[in-house]
N, C-alpha and C positions, 0 to 999 in steps of 0.2 A: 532335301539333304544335299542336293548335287548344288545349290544354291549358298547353302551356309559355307560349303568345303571353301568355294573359290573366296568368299568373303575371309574366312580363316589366313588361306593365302597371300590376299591382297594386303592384311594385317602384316601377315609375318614379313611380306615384301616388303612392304614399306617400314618394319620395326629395323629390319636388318639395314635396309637403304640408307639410312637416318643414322643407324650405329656406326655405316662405312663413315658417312660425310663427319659426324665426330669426332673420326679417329683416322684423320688424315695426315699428321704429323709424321718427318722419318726418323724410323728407328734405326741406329745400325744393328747391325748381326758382325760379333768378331768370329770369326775361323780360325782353322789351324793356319802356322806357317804364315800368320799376319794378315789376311786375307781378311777384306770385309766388306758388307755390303749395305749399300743404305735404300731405305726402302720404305712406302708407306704403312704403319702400323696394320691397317684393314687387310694388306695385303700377308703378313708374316702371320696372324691371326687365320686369315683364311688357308693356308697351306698348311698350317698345323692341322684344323680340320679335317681337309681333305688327305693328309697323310694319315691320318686316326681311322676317319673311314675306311683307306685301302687296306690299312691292316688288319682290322675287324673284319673285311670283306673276306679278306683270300685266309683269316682263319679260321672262319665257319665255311667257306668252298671248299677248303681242302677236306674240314669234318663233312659237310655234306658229300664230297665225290666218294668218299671212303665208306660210308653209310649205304650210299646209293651200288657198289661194287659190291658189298657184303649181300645186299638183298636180292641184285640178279644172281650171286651164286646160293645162295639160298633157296631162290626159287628154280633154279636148275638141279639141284637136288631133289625138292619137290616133287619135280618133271620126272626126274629117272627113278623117286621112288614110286611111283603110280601105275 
C-alpha cells in the first residue's frame, strides 16, 4: 500500500510538473488605481489555490476551536456534576 501511495504521488508530480511547463506564458493581472502585474500563468493559477486552501483552512479552524471549547466546558460540567 505504502508502495502504490508514493507511485500515485510521483504521477500526480509529474501530471502537475508537465501542466506548469504548459502553461508558462505571462498573463497580466490589472489592479486598482492602474497597477499591473505580469506573470507566469502556473504561477497566478497556483496562488489561487493556495488562497482557496487558506480560507477553507482557517474556516473549519475556527469551527473546530469553537467545537473543541464547547466540549472542555462540557466536560467540566460533567466534573462538577459527579
Amino acid at each position: 500500500m505504502r508502495t502504490l501511495m508514493w507511485i500515485f504521488r510521483l504521477v500526480l508530480f509529474f501530471l502537475l510538473f508537465g501542466f506548469a511547463l504548459k502553461n508558462d506564458q505571462l498573463v497580466e493581472l490589472n489592479f486598482f488605481f492602474g497597477r499591473q502585474w505580469q506573470m507566469p500563468l502556473v504561477f497566478v493559477i497556483l496562488a489561487a489555490f493556495v488562497a482557496g486552501a487558506a480560507i477553507g483552512v482557517s474556516s473549519t479552524l475556527a469551527s473546530l476551536l469553537r467545537k473543541r471549547r464547547e466540549i472542555s466546558r462540557l466536560r467540566r460540567e460533567a466534573a462538577k456534576a459527579s
